[in-house]
LUMBA-828136 format. One record per atom (N, C-alpha, C, O): residue in three letters; x, z, y; atom name; residue number from 1. Coordinates in Angstrom, 2 decimals. Atoms other than C-alpha are relative to their C-alpha. Example, Ala and Ser with C-alpha at 12.3 -4.5 7.8 and 13.67 -1.06 7.14 Angstrom:
# LUMBA-828136
ALA,0.89,0.00,-1.19,N,1
ALA,12.30,7.80,-4.50,CA,1
ALA,0.90,0.00,1.20,C,1
ALA,1.94,0.66,1.18,O,1
SER,-0.82,-0.06,-1.19,N,2
SER,13.67,7.14,-1.06,CA,2
SER,-0.77,0.73,1.09,C,2
SER,-0.26,0.90,2.20,O,2
This chain:
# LUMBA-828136
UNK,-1.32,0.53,0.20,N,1
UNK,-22.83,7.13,3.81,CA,1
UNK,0.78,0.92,-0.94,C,1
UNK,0.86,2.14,-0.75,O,1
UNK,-0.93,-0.83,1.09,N,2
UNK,-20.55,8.26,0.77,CA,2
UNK,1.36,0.25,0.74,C,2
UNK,2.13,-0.52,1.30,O,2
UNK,-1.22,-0.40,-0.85,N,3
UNK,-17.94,10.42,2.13,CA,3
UNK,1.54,-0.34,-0.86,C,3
UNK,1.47,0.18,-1.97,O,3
UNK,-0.95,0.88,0.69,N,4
UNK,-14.30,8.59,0.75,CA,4
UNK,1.21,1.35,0.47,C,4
UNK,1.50,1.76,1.59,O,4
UNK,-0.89,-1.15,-0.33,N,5
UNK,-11.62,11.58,-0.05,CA,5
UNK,1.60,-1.00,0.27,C,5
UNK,2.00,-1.90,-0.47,O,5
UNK,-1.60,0.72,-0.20,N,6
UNK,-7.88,10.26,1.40,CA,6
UNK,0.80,0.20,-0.55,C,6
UNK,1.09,1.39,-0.59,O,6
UNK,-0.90,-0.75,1.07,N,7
UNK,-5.36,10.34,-0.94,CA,7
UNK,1.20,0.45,1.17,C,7
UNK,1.29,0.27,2.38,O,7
UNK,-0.87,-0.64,-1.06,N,8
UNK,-2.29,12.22,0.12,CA,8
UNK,1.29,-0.64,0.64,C,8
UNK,2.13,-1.27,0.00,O,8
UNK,-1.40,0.10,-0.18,N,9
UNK,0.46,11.78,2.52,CA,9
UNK,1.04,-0.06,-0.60,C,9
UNK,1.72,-1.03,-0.24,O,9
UNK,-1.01,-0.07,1.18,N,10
UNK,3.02,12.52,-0.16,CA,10
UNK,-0.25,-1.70,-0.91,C,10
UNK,0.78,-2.37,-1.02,O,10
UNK,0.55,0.68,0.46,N,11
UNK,1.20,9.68,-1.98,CA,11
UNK,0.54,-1.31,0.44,C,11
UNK,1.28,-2.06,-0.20,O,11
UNK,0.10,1.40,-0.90,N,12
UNK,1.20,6.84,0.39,CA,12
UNK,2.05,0.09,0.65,C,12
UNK,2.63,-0.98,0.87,O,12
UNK,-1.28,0.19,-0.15,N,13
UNK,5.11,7.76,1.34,CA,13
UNK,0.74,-0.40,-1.12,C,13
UNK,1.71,-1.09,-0.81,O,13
UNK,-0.54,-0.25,1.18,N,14
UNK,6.27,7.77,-1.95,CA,14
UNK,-0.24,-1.84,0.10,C,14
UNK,0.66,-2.68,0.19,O,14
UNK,0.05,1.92,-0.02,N,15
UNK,4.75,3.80,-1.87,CA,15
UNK,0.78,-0.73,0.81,C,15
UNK,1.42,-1.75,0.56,O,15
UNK,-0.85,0.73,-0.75,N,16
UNK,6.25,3.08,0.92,CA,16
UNK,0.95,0.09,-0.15,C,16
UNK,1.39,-0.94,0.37,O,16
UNK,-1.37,-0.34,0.05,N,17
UNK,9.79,4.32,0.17,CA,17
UNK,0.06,-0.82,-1.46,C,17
UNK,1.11,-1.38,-1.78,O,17
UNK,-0.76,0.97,1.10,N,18
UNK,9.53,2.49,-3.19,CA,18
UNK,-0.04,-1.42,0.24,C,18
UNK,0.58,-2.17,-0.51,O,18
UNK,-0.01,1.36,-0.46,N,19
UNK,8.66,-0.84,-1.26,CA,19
UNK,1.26,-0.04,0.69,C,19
UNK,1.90,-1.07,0.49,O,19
UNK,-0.85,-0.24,-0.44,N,20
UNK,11.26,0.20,0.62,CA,20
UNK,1.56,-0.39,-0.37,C,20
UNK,2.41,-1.14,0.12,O,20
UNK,-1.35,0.18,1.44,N,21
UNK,14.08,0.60,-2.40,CA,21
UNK,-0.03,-1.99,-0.04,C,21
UNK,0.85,-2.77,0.32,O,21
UNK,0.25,1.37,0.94,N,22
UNK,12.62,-2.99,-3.87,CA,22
UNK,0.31,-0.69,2.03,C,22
UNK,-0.37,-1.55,2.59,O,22
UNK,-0.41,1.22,-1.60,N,23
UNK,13.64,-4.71,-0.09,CA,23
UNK,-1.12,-0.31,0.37,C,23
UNK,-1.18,-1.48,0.76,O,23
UNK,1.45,1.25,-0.78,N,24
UNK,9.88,-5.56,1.12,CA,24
UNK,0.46,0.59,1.56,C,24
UNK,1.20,1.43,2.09,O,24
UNK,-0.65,-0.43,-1.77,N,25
UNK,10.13,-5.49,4.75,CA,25
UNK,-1.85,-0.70,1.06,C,25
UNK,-2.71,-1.43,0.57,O,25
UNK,1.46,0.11,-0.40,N,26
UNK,6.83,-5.80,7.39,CA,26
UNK,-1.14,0.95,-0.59,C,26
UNK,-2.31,0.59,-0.64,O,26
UNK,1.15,-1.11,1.01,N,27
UNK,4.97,-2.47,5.34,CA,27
UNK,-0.40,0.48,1.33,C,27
UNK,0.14,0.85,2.38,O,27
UNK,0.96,-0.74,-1.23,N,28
UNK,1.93,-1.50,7.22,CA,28
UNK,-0.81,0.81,-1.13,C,28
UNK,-0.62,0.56,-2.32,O,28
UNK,0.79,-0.53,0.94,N,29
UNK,-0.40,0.61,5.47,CA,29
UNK,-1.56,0.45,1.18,C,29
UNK,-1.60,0.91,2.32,O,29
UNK,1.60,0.06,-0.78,N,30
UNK,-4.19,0.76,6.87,CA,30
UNK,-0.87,1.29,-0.65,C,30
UNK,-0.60,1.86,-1.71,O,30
UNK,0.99,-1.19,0.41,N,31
UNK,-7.08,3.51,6.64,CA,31
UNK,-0.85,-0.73,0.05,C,31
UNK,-1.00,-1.38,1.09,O,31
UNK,1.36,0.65,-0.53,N,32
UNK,-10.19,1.94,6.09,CA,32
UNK,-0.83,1.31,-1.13,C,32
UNK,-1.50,1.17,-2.16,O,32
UNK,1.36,-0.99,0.35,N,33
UNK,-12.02,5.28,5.25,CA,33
UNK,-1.41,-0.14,0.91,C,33
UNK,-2.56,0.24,0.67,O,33
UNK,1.32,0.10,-0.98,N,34
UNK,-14.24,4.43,8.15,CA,34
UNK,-0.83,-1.04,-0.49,C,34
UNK,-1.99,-1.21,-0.09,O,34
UNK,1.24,1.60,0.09,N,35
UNK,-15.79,1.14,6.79,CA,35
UNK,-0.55,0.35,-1.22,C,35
UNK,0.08,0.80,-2.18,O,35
UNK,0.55,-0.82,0.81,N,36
UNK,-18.16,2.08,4.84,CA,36
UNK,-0.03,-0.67,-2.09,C,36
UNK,-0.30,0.00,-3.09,O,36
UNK,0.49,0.54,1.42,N,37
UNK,-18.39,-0.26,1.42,CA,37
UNK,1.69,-0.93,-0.24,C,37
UNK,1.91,-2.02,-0.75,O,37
UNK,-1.52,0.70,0.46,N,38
UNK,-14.32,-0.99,1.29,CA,38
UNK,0.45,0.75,-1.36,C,38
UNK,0.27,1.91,-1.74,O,38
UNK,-0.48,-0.50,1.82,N,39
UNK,-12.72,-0.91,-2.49,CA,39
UNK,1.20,1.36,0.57,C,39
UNK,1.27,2.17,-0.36,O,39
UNK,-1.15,-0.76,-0.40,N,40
UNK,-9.88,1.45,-0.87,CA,40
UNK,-0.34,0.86,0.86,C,40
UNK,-1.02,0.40,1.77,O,40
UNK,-0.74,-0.71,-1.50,N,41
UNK,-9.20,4.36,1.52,CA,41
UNK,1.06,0.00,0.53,C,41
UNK,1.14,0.45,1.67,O,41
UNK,-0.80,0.68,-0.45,N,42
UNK,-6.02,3.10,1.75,CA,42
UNK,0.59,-1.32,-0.25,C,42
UNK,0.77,-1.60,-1.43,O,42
UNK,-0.75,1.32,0.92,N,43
UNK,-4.30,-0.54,1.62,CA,43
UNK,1.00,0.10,0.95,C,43
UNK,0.99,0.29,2.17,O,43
UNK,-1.22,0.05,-0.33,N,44
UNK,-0.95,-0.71,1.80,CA,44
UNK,0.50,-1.65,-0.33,C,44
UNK,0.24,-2.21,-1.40,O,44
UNK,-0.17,1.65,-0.35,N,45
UNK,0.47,-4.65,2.91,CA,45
UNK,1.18,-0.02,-0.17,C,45
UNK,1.49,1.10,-0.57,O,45
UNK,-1.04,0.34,-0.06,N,46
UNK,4.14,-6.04,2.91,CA,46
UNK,0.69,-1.31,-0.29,C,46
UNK,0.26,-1.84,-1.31,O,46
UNK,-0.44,1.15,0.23,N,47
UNK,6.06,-9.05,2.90,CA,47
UNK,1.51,0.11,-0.64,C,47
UNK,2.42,0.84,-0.26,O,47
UNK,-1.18,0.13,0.08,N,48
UNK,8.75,-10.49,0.55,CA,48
UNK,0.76,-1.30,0.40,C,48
UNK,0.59,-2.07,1.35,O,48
UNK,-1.01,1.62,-0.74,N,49
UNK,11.63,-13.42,0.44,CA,49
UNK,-0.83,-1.26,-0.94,C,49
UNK,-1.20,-2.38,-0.60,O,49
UNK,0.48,1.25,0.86,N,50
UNK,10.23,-15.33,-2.38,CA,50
UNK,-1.04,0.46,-1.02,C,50
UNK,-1.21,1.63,-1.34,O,50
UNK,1.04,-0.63,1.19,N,51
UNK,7.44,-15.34,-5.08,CA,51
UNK,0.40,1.18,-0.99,C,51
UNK,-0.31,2.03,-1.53,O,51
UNK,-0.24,-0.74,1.47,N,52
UNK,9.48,-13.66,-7.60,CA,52
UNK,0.42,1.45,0.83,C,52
UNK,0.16,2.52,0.28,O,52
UNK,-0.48,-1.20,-0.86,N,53
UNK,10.80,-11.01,-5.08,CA,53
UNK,-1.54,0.57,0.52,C,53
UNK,-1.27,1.44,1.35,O,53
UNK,1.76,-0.04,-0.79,N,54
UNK,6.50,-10.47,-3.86,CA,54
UNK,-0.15,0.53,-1.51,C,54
UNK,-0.62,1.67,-1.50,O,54
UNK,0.71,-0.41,1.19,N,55
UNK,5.87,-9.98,-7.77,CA,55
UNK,0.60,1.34,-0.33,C,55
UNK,-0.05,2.33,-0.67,O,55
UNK,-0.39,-1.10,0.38,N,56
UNK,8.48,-7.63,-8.30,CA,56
UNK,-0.41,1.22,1.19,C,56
UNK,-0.49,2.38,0.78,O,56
UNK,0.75,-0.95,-0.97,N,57
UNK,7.14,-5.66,-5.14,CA,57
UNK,-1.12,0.84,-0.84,C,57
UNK,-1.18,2.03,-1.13,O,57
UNK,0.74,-0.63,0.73,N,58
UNK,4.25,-5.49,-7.02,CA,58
UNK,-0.46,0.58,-1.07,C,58
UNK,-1.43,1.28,-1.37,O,58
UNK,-0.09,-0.89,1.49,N,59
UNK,5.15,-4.64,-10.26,CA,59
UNK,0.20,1.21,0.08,C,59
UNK,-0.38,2.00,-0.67,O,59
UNK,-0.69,-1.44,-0.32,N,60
UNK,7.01,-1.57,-8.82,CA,60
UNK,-1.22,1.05,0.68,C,60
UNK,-1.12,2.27,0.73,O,60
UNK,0.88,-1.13,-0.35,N,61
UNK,3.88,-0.11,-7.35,CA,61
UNK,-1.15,0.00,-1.09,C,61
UNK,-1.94,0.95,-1.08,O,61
UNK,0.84,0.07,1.00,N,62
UNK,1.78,-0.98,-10.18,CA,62
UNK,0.50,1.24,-0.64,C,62
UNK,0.00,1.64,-1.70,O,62
């Protein structure tokens, strides 16, 4: 099994506080370092009000 390095705390707050700013609301953020053949060690989730408010979510972490 390929060992998957975690990016950092600092890292993953910094996402959440800018989902945060942009109004998403429902942010969970998941570890899937344990499964072994996932694209991520972390995914970070959230819900917005409308499509265009969901895009700009994701523009801002892009």
């Amino acid at each position: 099994m390929i060992k998957k390095k975690k990016p950092s705390p600092k890292l993953i707050n910094s996402i959440i506080k800018g989902l945060e700013e942009k109004k998403g609301f429902d942010i969970k953020s998941m570890d899937l370092t344990h499964i072994p053949h996932a694209v991520s060690c972390i995914f970070v989730i959230c819900s917005g009000n409308s499509t265009t408010h969901v895009e700009c979510l994701a523009d801002s972490v892009i």
